[in-house]
C-alpha positions as CSV (number, residue, x, y, z in Angstrom):
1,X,29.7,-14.7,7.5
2,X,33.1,-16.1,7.7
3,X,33.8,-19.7,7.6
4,X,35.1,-19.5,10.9
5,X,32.5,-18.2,12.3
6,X,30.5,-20.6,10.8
7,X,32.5,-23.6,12.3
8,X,31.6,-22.1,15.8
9,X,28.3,-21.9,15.6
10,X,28.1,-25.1,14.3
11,X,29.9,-27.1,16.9
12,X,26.9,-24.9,19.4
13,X,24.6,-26.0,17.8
14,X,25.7,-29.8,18.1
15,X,26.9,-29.5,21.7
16,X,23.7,-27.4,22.8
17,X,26.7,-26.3,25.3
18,X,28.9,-23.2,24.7
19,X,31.6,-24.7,27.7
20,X,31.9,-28.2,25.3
21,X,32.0,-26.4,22.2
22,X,34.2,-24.0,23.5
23,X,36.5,-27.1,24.2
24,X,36.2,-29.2,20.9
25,X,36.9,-26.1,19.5
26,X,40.1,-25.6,21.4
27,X,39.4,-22.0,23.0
28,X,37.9,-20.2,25.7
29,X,33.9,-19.5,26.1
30,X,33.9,-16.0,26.3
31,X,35.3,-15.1,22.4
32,X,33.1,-18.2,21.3
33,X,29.9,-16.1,23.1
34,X,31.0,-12.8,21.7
35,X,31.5,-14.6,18.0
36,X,27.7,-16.4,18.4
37,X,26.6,-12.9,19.3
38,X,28.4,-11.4,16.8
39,X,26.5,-13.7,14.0
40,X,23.3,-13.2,15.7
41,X,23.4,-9.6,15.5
42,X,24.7,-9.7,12.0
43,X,21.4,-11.8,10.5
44,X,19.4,-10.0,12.5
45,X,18.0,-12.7,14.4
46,X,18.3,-15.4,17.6
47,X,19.7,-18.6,17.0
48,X,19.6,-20.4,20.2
49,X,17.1,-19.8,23.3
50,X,19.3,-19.3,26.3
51,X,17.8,-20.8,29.7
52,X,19.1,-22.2,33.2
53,X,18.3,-25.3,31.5
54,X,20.4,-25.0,29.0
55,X,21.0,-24.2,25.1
56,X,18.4,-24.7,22.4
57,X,18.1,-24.4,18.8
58,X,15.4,-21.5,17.6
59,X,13.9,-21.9,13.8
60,X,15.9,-19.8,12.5
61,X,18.9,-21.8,14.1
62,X,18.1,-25.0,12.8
63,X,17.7,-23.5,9.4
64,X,21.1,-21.8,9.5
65,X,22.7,-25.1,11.2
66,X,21.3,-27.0,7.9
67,X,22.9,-24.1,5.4
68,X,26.2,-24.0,7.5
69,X,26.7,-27.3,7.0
70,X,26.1,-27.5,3.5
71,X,28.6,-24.6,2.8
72,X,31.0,-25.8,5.2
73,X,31.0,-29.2,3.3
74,X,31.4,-27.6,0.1
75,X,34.2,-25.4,1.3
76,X,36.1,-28.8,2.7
77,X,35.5,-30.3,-1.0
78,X,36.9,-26.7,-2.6
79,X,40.0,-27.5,-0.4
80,X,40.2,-31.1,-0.8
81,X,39.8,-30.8,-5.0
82,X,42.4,-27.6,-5.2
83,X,45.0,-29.9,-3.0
84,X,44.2,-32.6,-5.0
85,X,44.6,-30.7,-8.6
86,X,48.0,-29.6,-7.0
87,X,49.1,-32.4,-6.2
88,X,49.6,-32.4,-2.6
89,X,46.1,-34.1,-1.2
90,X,47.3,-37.3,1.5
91,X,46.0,-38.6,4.3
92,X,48.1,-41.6,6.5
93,X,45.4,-44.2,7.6
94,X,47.0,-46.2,10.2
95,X,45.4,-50.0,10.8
96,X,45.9,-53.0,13.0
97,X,47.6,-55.6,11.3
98,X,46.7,-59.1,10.2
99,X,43.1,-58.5,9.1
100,X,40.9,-58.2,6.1
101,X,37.3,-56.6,7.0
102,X,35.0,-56.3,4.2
103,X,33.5,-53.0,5.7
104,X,37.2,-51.3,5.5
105,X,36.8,-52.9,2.0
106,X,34.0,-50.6,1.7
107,X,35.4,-48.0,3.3
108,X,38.3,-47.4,0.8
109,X,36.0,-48.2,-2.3
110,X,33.6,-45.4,-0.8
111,X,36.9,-42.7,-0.3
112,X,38.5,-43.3,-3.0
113,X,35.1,-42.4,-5.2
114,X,34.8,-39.3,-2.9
115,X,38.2,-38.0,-3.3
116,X,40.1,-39.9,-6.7
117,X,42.6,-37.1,-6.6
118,X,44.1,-37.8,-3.0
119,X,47.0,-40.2,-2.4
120,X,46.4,-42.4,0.7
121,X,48.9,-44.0,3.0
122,X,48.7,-47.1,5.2
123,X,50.6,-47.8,7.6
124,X,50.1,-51.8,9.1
125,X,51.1,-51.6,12.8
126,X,51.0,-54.8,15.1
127,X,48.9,-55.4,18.5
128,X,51.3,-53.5,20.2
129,X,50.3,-49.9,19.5
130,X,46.5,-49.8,19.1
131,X,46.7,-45.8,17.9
132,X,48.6,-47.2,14.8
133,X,50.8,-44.4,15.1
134,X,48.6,-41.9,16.3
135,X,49.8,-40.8,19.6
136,X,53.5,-40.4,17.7
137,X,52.2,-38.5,15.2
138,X,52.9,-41.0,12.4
139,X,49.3,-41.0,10.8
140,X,46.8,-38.8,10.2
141,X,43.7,-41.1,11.1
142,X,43.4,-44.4,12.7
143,X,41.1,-47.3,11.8
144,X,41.6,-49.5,15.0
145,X,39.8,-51.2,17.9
146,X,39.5,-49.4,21.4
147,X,40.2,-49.1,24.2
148,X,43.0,-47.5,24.7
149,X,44.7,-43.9,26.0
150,X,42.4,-41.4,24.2
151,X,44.6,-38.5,25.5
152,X,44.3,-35.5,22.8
153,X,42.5,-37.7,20.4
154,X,38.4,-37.7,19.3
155,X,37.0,-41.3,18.8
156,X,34.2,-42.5,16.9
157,X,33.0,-46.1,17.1
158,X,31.8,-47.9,13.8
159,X,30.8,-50.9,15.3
160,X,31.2,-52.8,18.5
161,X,32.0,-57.3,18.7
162,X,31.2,-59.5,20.8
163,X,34.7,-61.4,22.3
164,X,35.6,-64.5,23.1
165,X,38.0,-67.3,24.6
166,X,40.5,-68.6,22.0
167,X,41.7,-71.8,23.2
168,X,43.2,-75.4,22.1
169,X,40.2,-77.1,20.4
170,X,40.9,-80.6,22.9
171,X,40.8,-77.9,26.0
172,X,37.9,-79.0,28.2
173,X,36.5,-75.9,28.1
174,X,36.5,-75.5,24.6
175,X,32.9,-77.4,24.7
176,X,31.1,-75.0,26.7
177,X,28.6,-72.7,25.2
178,X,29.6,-69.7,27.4
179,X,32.5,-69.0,29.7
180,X,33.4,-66.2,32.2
181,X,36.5,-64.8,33.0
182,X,36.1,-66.1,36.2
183,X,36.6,-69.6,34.2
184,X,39.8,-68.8,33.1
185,X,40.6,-67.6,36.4
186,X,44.0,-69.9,36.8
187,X,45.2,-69.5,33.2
188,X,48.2,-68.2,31.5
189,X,47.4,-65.6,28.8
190,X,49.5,-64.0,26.1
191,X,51.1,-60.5,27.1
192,X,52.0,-57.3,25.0
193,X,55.5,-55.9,25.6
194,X,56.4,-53.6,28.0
195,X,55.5,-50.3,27.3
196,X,51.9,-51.2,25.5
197,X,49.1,-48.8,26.4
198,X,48.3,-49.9,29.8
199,X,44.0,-50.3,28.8
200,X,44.9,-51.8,25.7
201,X,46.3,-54.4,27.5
202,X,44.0,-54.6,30.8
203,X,41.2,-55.0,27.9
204,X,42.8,-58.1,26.2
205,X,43.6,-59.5,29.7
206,X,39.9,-59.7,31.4
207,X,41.0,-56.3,33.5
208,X,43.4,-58.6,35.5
209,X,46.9,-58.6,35.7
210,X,48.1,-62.2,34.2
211,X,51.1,-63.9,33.7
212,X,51.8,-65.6,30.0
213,X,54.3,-65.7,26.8
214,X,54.9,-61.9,25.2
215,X,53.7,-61.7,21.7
216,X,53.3,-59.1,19.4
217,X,50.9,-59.8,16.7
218,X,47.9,-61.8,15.3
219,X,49.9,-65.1,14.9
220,X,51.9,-64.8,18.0
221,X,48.5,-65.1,19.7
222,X,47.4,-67.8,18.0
223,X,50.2,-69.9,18.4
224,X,50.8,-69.0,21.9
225,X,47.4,-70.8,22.4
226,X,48.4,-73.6,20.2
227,X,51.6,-74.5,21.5
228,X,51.3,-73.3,24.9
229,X,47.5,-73.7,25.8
230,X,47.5,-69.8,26.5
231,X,44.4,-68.2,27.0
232,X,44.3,-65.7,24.2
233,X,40.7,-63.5,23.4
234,X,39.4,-63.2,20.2
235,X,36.0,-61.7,18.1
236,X,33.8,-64.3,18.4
237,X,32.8,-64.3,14.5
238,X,36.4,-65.1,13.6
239,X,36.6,-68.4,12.5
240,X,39.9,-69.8,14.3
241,X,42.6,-72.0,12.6
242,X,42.3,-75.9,12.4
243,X,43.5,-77.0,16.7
244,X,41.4,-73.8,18.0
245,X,38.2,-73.5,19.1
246,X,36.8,-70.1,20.7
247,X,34.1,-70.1,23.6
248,X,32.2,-66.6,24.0
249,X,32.7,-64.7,26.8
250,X,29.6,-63.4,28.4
251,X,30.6,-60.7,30.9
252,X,33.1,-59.0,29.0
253,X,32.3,-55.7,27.0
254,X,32.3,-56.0,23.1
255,X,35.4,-55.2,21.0
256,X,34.9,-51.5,19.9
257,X,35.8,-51.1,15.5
258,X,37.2,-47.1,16.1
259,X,38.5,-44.7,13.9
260,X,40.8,-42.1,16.0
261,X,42.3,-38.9,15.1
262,X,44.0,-35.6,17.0
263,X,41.1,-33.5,18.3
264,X,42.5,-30.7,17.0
265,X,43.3,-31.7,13.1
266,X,40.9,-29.4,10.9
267,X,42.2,-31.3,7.8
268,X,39.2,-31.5,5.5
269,X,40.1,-35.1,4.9
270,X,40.3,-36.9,7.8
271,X,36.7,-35.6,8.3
272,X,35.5,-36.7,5.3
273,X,37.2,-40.1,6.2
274,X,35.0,-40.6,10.0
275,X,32.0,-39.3,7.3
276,X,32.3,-42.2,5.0
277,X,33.7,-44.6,7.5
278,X,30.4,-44.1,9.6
279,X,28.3,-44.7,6.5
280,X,30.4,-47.6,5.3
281,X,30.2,-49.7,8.5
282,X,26.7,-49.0,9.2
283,X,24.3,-51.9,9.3
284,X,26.7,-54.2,9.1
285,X,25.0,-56.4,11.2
286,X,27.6,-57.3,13.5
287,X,30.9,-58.4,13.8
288,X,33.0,-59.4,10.0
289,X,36.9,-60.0,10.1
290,X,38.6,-57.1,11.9
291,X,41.3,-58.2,14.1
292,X,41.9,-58.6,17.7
293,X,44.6,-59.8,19.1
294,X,43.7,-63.1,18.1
């Protein structure tokens, strides 16, 4: 069995669909059948039923899908630790600015233990490119908040915030309990620059097109709200600077906590890194100190 082969049936027997496996895997159905077959007839036995109704594991599957895995993993590590020995294991990690978040704390503690030998690169963007470098090819990985264009890219959330209103601490509305956008209806709110990802921005702005001050990062915002009484939106848990006060907003969707990548990197890394990422935020309980733009 080859360890491509492997990797096919694999991303079957997640799917339970040879057309979406066929397209994670970045190639047509009919060699991903004939390679499944190919396997089958080579162990001498089914691994999926076959129906109308769709694609299911047999016995024998689900043991295989267990063993693949394993040898997969330890074929990813055998890459990872030869790279590593010489000398030429990286992985870029691009991050949103401005923020300190114990589970990304946890995160590197947990990757660097995994993988001591592998040099790892940040790259700190501001609120104005929510791929961190992504889309331009500039990282390997992204550790970011959604939305935003997902064009060519896979996207695994880690945890999702509840969002508020950041406004002047003497606004009126700053002693409600709740708000919704409907409240801040006649407000000016901070704007990205030109040439921001389009759903980034419609996100940050309610879904409505608004008129405000341009800013580009995490203290932009805030002082856009504290000079100018802009609306700016912000997680809910963050505690806001002395003259700020947030209000939660109750009919807008949480803040998604993302890590991004190019659907078609097979870099053992950046695999390992959703892996230990997923593990490191989970639980958490809710929202800690990742940023939004405010």
């Amino acid at each position: 069995m080859e360890l491509r082969t492997l990797r096919y049936f694999v991303a079957v027997a997640e799917e339970l669909h040879f057309g979406r496996a066929a397209a994670r895997l970045h190639m047509s159905q009919p060699p991903l059948s004939r390679a499944i077959k190919q396997l089958e007839t080579g162990l001498g036995a089914t691994l999926f039923h076959r129906s109308s109704a769709g694609v299911t594991l047999t016995p024998v599957g689900a043991v295989l899908l267990d063993e693949a895995r394993a040898l997969l993993d330890h074929a990813d590590r055998v890459h990872v630790r030869v790279a590593a020995a010489a000398g030429t294991a990286s992985l870029t990690v691009g991050i949103l600015g401005d923020s300190a978040d114990p589970d990304a704390t946890r995160l590197a503690g947990a990757y660097h233990r995994r993988h001591p030998g592998v040099e790892v690169h940040i790259r700190e963007t501001d609120l104005t490119d929510p791929t961190c470098g992504l889309h331009a090819g500039l990282v390997d990985i992204a550790l970011t908040r959604g939305p935003f264009d997902e064009t060519g890219l896979a996207v695994h959330e880690l945890r999702a915030d509840p969002v508020g209103a950041l406004l002047r601490a003497d606004d009126p509305l700053a002693r409600r309990d709740s708000l919704k956008l409907a409240d801040l209806a006649d407000r000016r709110w901070f704007l990205f620059p030109k040439g921001t990802d389009p759903v980034w921005q419609s996100y940050w702005n309610g879904g409505e097109p608004r008129e405000g001050p341009v800013v580009r990062g995490v203290q932009e915002c805030r002082q856009a709200v504290l000079w100018n009484g802009t609306v700016g939106m912000t997680i809910v848990d963050h505690e806001p600077p002395e003259g700020l006060a947030v209000v939660p907003l109750i009919d807008m969707a949480p803040s998604r906590v993302v890590v991004a990548w190019n659907e078609a990197d097979t870099n053992p890394l950046v695999r390992s890194f959703v892996e230990v990422a997923t593990f490191a935020y989970r639980g958490t309980g809710g929202a800690t100190s990742r940023p939004g733009p405010s």
